[in-house]
PDB file with one MODEL, atoms N, CA, C and O in Angstrom:
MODEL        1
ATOM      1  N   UNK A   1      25.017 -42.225  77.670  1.00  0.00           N
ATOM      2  CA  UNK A   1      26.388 -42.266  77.196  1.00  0.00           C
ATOM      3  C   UNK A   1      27.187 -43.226  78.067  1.00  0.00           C
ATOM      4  O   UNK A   1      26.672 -43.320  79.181  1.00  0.00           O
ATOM      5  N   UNK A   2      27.976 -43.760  77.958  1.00  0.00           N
ATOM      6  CA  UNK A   2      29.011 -44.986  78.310  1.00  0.00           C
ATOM      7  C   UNK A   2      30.227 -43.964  79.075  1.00  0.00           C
ATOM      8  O   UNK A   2      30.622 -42.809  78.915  1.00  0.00           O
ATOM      9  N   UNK A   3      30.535 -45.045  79.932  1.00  0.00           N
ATOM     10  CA  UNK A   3      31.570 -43.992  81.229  1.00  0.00           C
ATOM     11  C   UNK A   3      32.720 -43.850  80.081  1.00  0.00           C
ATOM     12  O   UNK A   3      33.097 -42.694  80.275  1.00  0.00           O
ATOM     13  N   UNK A   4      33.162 -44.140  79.462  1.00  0.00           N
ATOM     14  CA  UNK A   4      34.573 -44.065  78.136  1.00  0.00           C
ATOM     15  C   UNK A   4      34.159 -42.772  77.519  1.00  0.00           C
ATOM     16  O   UNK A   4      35.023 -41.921  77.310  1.00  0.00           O
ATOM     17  N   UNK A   5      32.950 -42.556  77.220  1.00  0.00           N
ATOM     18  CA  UNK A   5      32.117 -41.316  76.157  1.00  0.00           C
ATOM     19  C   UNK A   5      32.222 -40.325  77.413  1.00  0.00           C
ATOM     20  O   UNK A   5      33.207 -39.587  77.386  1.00  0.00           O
ATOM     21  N   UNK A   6      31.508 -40.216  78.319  1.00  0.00           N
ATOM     22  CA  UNK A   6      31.726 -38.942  79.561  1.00  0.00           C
ATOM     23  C   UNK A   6      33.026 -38.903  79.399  1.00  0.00           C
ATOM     24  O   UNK A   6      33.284 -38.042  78.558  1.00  0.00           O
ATOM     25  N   UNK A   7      34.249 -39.569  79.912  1.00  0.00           N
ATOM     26  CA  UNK A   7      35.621 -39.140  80.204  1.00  0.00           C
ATOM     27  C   UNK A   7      36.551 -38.576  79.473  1.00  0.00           C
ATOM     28  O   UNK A   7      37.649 -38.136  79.813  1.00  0.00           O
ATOM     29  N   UNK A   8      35.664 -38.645  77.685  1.00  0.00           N
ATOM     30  CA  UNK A   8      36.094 -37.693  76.532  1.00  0.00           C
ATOM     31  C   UNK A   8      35.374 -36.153  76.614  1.00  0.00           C
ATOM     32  O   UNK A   8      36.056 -35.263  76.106  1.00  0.00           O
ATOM     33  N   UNK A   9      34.615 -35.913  76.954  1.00  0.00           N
ATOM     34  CA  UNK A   9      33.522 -34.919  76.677  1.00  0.00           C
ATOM     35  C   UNK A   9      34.240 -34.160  77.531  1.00  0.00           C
ATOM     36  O   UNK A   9      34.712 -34.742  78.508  1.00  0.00           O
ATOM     37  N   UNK A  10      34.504 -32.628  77.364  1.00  0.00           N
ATOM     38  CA  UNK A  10      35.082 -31.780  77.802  1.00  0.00           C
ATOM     39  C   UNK A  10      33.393 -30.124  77.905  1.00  0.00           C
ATOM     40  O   UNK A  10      32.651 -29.819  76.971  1.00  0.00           O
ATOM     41  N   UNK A  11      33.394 -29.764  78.738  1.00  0.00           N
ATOM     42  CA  UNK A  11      32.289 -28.798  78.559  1.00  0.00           C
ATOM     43  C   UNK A  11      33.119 -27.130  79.007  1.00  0.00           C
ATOM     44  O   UNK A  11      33.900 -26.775  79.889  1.00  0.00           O
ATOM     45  N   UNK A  12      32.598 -26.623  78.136  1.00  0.00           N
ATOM     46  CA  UNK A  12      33.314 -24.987  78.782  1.00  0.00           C
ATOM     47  C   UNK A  12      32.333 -24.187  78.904  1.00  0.00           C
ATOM     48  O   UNK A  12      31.458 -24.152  78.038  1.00  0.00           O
ATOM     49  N   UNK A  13      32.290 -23.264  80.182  1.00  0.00           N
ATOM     50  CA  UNK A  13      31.461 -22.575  80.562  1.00  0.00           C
ATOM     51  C   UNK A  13      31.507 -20.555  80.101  1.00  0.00           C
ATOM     52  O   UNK A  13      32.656 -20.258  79.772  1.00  0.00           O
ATOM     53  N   UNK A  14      30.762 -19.609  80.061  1.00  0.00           N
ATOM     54  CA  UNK A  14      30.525 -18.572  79.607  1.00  0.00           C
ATOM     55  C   UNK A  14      30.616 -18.066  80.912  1.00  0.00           C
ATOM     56  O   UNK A  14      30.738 -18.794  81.897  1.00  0.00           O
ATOM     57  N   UNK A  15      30.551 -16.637  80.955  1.00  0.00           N
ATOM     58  CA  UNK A  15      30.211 -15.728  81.711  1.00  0.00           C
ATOM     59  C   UNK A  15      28.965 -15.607  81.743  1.00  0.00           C
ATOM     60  O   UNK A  15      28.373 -15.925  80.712  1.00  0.00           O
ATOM     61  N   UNK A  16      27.983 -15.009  83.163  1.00  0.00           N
ATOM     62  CA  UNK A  16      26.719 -14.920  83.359  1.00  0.00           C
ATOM     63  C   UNK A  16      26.488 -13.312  82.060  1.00  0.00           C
ATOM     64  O   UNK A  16      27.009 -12.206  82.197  1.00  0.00           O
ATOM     65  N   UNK A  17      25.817 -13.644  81.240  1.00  0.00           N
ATOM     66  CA  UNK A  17      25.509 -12.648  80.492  1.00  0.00           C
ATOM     67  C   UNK A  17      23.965 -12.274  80.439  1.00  0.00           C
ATOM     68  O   UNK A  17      23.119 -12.987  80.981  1.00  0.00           O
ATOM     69  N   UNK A  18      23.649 -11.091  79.740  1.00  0.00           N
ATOM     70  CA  UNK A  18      22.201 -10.903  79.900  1.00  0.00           C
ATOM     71  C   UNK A  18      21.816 -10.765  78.315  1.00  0.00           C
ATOM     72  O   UNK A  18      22.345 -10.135  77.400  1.00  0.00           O
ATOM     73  N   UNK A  19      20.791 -11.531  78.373  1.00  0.00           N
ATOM     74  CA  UNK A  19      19.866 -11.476  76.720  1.00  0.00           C
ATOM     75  C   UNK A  19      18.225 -11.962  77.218  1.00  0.00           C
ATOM     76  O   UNK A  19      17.657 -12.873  77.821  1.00  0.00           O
ATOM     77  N   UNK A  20      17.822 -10.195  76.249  1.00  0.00           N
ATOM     78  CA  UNK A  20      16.085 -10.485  76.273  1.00  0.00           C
ATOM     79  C   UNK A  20      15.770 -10.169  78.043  1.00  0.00           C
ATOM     80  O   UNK A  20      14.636 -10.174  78.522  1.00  0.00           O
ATOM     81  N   UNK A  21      17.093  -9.895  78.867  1.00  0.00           N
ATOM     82  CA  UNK A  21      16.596  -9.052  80.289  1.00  0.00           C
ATOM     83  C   UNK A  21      16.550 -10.371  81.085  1.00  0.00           C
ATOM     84  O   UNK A  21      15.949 -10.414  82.159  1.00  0.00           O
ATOM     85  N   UNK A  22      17.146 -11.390  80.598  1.00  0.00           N
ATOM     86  CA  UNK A  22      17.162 -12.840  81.434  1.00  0.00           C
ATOM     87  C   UNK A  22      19.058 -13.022  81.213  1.00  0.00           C
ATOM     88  O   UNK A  22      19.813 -12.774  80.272  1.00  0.00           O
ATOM     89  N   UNK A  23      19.274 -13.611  82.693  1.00  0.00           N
ATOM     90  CA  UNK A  23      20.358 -13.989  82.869  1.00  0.00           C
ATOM     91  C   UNK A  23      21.059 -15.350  82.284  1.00  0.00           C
ATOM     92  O   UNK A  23      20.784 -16.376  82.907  1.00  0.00           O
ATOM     93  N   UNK A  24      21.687 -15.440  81.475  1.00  0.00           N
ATOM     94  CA  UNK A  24      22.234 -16.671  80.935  1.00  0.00           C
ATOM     95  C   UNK A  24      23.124 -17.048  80.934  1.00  0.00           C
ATOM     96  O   UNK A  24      23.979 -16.163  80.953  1.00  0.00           O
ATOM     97  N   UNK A  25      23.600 -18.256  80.916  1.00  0.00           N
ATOM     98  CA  UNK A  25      25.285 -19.131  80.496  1.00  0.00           C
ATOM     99  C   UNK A  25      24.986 -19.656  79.504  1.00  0.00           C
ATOM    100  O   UNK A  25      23.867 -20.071  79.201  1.00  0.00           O
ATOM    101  N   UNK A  26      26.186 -19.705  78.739  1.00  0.00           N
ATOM    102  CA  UNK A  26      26.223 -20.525  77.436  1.00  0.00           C
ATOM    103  C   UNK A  26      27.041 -21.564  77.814  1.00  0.00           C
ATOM    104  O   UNK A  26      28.124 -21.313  78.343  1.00  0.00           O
ATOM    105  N   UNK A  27      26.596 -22.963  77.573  1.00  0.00           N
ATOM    106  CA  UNK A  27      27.513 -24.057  77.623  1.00  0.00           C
ATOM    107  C   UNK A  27      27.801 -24.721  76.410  1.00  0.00           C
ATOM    108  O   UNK A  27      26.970 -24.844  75.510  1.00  0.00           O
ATOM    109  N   UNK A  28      29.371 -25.307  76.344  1.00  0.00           N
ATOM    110  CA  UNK A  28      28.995 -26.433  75.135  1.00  0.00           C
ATOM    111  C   UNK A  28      30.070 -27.146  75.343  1.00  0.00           C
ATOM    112  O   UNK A  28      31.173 -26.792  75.759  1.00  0.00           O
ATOM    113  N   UNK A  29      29.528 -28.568  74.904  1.00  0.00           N
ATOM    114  CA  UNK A  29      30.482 -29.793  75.209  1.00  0.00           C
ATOM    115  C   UNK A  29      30.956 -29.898  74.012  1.00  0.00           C
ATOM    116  O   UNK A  29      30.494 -29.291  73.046  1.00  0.00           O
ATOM    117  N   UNK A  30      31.924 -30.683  73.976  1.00  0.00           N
ATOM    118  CA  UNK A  30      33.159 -31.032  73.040  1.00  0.00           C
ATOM    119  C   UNK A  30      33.286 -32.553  73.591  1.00  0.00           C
ATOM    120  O   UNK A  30      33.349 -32.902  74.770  1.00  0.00           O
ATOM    121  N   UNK A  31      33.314 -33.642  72.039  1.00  0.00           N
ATOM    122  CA  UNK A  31      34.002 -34.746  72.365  1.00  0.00           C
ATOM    123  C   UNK A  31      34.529 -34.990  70.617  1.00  0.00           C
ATOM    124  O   UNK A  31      33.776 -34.968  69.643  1.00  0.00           O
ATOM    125  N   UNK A  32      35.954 -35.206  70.605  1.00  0.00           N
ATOM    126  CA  UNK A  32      36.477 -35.293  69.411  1.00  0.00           C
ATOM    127  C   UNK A  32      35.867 -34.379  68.273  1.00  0.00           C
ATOM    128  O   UNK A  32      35.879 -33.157  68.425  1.00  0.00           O
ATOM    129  N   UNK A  33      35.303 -34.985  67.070  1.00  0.00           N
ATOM    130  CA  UNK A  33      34.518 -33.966  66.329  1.00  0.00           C
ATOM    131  C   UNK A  33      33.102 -33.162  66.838  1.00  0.00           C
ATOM    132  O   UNK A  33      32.598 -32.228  66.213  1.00  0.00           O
ATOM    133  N   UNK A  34      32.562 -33.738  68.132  1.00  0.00           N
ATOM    134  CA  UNK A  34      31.463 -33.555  68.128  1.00  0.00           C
ATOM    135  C   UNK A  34      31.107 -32.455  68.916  1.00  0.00           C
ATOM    136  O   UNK A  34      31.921 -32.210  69.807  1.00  0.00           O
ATOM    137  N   UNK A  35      30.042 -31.651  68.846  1.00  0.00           N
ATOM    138  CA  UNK A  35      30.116 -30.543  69.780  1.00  0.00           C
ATOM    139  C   UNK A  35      28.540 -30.064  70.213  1.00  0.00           C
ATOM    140  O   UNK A  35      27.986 -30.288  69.137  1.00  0.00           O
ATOM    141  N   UNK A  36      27.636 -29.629  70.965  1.00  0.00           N
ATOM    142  CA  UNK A  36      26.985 -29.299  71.383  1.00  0.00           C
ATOM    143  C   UNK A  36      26.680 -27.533  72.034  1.00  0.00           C
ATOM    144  O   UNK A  36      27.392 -27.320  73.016  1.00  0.00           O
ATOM    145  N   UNK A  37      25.793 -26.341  71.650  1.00  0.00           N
ATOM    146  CA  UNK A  37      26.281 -25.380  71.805  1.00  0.00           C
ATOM    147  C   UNK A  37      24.428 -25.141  72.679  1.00  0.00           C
ATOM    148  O   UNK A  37      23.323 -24.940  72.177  1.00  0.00           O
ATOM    149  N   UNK A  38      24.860 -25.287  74.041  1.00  0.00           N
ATOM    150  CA  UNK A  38      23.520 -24.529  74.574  1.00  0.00           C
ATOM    151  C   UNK A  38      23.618 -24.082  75.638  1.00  0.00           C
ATOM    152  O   UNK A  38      24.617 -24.179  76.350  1.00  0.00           O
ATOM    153  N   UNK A  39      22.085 -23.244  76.049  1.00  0.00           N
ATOM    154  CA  UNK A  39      21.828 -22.060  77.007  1.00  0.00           C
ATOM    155  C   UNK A  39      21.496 -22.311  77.958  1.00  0.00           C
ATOM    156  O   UNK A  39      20.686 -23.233  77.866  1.00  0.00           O
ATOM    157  N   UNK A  40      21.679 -21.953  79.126  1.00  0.00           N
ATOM    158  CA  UNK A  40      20.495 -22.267  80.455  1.00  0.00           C
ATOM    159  C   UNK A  40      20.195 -20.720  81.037  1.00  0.00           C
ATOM    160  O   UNK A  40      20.987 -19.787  81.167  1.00  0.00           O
ATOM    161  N   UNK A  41      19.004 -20.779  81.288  1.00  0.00           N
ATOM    162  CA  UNK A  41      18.349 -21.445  82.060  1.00  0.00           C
ATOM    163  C   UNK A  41      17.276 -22.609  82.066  1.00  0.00           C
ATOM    164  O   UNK A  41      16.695 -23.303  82.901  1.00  0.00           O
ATOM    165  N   UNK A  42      17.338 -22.393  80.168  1.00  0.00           N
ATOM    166  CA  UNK A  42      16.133 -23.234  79.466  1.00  0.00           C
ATOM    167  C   UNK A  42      16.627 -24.733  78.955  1.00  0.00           C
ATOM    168  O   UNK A  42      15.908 -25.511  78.329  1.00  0.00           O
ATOM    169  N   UNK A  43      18.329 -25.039  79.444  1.00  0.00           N
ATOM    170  CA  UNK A  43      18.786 -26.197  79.059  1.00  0.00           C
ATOM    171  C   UNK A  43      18.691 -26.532  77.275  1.00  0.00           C
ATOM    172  O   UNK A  43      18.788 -27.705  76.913  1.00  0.00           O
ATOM    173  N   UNK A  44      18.542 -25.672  76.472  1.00  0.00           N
ATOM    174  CA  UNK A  44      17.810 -25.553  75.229  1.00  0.00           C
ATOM    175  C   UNK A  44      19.595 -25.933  74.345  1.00  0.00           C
ATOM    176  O   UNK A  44      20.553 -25.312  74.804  1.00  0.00           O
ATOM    177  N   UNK A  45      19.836 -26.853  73.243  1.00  0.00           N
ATOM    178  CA  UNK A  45      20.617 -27.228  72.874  1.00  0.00           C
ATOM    179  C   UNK A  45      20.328 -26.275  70.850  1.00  0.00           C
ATOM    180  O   UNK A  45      19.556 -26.385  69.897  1.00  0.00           O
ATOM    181  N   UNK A  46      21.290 -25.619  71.169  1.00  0.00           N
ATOM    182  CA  UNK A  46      21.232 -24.340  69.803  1.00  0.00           C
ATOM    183  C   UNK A  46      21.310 -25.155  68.600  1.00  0.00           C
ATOM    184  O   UNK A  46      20.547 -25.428  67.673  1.00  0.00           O
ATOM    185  N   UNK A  47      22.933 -25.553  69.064  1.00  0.00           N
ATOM    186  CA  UNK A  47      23.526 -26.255  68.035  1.00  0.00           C
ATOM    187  C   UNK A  47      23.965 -27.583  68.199  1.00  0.00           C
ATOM    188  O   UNK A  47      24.084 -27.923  69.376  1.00  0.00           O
ATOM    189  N   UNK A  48      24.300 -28.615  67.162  1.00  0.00           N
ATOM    190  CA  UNK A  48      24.617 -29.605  67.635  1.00  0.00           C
ATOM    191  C   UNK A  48      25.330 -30.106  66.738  1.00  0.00           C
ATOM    192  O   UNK A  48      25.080 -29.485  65.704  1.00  0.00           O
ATOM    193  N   UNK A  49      26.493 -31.312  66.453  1.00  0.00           N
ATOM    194  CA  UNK A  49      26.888 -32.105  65.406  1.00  0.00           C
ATOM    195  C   UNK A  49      27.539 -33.014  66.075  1.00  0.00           C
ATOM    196  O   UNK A  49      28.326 -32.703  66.970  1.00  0.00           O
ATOM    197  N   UNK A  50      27.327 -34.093  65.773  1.00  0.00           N
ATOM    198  CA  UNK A  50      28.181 -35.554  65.950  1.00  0.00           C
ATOM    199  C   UNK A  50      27.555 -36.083  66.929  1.00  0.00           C
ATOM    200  O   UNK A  50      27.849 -37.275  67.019  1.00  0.00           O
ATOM    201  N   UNK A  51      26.394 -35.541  68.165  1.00  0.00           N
ATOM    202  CA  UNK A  51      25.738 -36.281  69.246  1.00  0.00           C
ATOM    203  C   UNK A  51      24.980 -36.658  68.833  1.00  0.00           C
ATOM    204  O   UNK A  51      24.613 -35.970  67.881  1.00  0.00           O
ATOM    205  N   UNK A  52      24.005 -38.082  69.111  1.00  0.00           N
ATOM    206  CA  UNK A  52      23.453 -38.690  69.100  1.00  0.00           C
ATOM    207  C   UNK A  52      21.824 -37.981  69.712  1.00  0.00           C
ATOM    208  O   UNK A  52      21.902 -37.206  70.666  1.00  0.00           O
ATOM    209  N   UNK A  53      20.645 -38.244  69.212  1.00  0.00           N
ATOM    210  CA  UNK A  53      19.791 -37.822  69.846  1.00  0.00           C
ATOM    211  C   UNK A  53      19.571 -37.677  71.737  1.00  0.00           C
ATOM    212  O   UNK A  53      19.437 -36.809  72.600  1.00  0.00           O
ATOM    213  N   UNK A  54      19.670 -39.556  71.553  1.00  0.00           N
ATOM    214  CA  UNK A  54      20.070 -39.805  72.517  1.00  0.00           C
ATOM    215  C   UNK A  54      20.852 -38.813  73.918  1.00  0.00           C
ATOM    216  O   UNK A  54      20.364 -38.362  74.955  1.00  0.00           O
ATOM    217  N   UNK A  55      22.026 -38.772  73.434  1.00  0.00           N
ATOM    218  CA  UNK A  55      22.817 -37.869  73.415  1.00  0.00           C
ATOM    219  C   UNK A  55      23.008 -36.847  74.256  1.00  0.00           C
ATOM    220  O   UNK A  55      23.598 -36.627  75.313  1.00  0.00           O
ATOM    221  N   UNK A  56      22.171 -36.149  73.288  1.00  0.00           N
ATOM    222  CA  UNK A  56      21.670 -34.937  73.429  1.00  0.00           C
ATOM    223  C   UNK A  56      20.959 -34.347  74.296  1.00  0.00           C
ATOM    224  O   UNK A  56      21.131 -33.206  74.724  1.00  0.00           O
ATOM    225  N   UNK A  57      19.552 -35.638  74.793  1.00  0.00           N
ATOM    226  CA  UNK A  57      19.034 -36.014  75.646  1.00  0.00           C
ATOM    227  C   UNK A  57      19.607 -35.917  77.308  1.00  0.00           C
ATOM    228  O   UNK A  57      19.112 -35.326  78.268  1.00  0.00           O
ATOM    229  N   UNK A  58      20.510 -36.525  77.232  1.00  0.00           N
ATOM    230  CA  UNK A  58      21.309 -36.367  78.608  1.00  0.00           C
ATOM    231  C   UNK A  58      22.086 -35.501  78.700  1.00  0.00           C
ATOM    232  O   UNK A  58      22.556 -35.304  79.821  1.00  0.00           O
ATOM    233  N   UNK A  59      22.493 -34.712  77.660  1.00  0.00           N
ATOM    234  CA  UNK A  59      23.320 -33.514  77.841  1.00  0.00           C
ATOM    235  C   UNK A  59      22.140 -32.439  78.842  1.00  0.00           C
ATOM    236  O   UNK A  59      22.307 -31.876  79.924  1.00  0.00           O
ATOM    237  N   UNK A  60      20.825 -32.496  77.809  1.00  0.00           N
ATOM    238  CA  UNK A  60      19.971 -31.700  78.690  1.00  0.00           C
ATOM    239  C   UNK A  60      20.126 -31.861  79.989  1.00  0.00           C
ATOM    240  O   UNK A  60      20.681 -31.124  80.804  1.00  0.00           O
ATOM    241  N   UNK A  61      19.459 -33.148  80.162  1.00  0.00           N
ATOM    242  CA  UNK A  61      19.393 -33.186  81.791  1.00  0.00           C
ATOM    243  C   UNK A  61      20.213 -32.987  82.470  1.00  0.00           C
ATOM    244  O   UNK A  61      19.727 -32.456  83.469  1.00  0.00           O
ATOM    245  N   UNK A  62      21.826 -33.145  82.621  1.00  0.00           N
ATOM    246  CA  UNK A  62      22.986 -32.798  83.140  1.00  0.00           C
ATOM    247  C   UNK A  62      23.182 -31.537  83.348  1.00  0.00           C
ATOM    248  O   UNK A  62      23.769 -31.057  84.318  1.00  0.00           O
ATOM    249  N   UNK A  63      22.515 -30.735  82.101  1.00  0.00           N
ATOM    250  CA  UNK A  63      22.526 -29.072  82.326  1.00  0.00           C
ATOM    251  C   UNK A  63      21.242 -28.523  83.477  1.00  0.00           C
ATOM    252  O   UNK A  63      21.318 -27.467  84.105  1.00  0.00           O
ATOM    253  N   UNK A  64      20.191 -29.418  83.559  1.00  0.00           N
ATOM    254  CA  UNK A  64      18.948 -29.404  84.148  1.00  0.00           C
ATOM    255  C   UNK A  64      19.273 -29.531  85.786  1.00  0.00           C
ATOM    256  O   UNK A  64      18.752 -28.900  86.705  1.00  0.00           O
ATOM    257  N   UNK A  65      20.146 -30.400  85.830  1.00  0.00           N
ATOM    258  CA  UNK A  65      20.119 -31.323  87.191  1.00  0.00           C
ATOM    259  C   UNK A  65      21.965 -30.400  87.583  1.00  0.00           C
ATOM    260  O   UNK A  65      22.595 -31.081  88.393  1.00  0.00           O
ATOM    261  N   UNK A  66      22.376 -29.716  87.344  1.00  0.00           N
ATOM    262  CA  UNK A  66      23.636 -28.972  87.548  1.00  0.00           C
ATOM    263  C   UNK A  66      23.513 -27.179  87.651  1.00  0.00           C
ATOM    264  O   UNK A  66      24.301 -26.450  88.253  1.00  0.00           O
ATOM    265  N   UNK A  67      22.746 -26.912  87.166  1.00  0.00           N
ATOM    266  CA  UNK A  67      22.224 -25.651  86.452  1.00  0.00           C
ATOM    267  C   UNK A  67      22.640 -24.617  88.255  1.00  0.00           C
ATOM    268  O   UNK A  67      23.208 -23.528  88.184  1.00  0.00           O
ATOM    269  N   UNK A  68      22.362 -25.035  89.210  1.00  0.00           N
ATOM    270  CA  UNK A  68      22.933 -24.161  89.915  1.00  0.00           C
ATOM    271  C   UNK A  68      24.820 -23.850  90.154  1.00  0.00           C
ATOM    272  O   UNK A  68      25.541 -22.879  90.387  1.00  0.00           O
ATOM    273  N   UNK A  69      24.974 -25.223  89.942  1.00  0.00           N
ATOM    274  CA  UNK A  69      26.843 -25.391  90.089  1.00  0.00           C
ATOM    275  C   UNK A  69      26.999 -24.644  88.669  1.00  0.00           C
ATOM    276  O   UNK A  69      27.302 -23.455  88.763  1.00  0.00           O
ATOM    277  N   UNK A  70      26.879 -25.025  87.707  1.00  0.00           N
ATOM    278  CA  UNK A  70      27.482 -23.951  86.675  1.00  0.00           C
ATOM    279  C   UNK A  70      26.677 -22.505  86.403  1.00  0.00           C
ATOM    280  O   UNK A  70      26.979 -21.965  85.339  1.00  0.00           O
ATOM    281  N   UNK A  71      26.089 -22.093  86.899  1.00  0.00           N
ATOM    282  CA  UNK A  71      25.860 -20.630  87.352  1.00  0.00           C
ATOM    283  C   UNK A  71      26.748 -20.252  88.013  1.00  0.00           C
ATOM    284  O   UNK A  71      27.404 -19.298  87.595  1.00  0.00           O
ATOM    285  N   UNK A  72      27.034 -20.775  89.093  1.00  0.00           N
ATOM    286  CA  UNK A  72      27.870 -20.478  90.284  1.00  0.00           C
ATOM    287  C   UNK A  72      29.781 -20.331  89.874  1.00  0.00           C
ATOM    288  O   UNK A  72      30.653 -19.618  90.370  1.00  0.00           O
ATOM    289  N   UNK A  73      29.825 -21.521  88.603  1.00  0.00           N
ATOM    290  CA  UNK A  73      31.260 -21.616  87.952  1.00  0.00           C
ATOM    291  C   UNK A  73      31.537 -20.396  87.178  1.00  0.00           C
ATOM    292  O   UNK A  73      32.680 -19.996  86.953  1.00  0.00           O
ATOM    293  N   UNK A  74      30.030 -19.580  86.613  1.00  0.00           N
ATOM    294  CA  UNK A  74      30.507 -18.747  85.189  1.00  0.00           C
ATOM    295  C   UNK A  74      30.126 -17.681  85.949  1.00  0.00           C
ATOM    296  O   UNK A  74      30.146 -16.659  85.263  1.00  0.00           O
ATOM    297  N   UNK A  75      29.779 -17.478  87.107  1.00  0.00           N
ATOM    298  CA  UNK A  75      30.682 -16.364  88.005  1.00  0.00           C
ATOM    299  C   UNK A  75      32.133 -16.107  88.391  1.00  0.00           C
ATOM    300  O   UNK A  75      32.599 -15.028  88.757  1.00  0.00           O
ATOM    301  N   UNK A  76      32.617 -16.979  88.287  1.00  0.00           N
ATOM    302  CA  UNK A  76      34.393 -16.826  88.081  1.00  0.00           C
ATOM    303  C   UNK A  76      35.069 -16.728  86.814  1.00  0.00           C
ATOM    304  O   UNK A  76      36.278 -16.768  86.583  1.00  0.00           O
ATOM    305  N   UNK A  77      33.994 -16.581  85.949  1.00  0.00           N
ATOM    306  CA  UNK A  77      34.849 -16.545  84.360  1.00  0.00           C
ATOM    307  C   UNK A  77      34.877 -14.749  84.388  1.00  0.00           C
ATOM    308  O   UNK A  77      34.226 -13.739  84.652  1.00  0.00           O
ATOM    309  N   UNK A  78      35.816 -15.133  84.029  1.00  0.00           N
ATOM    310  CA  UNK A  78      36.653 -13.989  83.311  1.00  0.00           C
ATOM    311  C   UNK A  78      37.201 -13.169  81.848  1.00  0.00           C
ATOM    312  O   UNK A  78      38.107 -12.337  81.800  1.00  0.00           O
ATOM    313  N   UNK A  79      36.687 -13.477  81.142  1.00  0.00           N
ATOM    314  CA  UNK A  79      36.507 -12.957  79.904  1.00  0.00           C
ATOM    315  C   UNK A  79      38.156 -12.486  79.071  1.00  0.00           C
ATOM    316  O   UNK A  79      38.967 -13.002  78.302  1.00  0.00           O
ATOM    317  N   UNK A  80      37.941 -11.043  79.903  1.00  0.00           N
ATOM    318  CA  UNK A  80      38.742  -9.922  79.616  1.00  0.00           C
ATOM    319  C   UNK A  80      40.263 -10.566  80.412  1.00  0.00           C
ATOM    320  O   UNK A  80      41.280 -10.019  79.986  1.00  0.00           O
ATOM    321  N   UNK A  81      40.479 -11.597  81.448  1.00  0.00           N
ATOM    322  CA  UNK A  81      41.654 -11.967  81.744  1.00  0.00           C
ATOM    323  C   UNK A  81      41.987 -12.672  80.948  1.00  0.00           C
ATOM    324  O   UNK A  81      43.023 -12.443  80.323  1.00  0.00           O
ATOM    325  N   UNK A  82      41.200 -13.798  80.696  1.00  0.00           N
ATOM    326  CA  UNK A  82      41.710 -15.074  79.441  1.00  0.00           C
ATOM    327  C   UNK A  82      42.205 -13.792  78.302  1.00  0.00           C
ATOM    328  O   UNK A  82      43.236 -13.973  77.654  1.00  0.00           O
ATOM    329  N   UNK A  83      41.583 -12.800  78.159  1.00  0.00           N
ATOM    330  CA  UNK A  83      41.884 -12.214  76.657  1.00  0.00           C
ATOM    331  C   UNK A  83      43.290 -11.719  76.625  1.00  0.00           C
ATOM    332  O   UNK A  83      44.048 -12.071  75.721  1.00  0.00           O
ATOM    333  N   UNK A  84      43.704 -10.832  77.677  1.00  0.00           N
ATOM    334  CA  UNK A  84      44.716 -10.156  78.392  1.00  0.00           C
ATOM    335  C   UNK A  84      45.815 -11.255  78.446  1.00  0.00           C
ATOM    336  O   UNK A  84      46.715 -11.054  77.631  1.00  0.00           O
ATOM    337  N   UNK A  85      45.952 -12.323  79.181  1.00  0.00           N
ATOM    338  CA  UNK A  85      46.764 -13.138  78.997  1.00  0.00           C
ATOM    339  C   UNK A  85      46.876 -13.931  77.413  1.00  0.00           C
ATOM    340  O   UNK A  85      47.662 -14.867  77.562  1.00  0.00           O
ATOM    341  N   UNK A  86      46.675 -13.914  76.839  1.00  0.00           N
ATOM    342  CA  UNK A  86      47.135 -14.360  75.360  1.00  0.00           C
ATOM    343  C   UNK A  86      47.809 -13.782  74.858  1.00  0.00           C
ATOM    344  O   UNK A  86      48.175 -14.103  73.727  1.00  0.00           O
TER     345      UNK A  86
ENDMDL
END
């Protein structure tokens, strides 16, 4: 992706949740229409529309090569505060 394409892409992180007895985050990026909806620990991309294979490709690895920092981020999410404050 082109440094102009990263500086659109926005990613939001989940709370550490448990499915199947394995610990997970859900991530997904956002750039204009386009969106990306996946899991780690397996970097596995669910859903996808408007990314490029390509793309997609480096989204993995970014989740691959980060995967401890955003573990570490969706320990500070908060769920039930975001909900509370609305």
């Amino acid at each position: 992706m082109e440094d102009k394409t990263m500086d659109e892409l926005q990613m939001m992180i989940s709370g550490r949740l448990q499915k199947d007895g394995k610990e997970i985050v859900r991530v997904s990026f956002f750039r204009e229409k386009a969106y990306a909806d996946a899991l780690l620990p397996d970097a596995v991309i669910e859903k996808s529309e408007g990314f490029s294979q390509a793309e997609l490709v480096l989204l993995k690895e970014y989740l691959k090569e980060n995967e401890q920092i955003i573990y570490e981020q969706a320990k500070t999410v908060n769920p039930l505060k975001k909900w509370m404050e609305s």
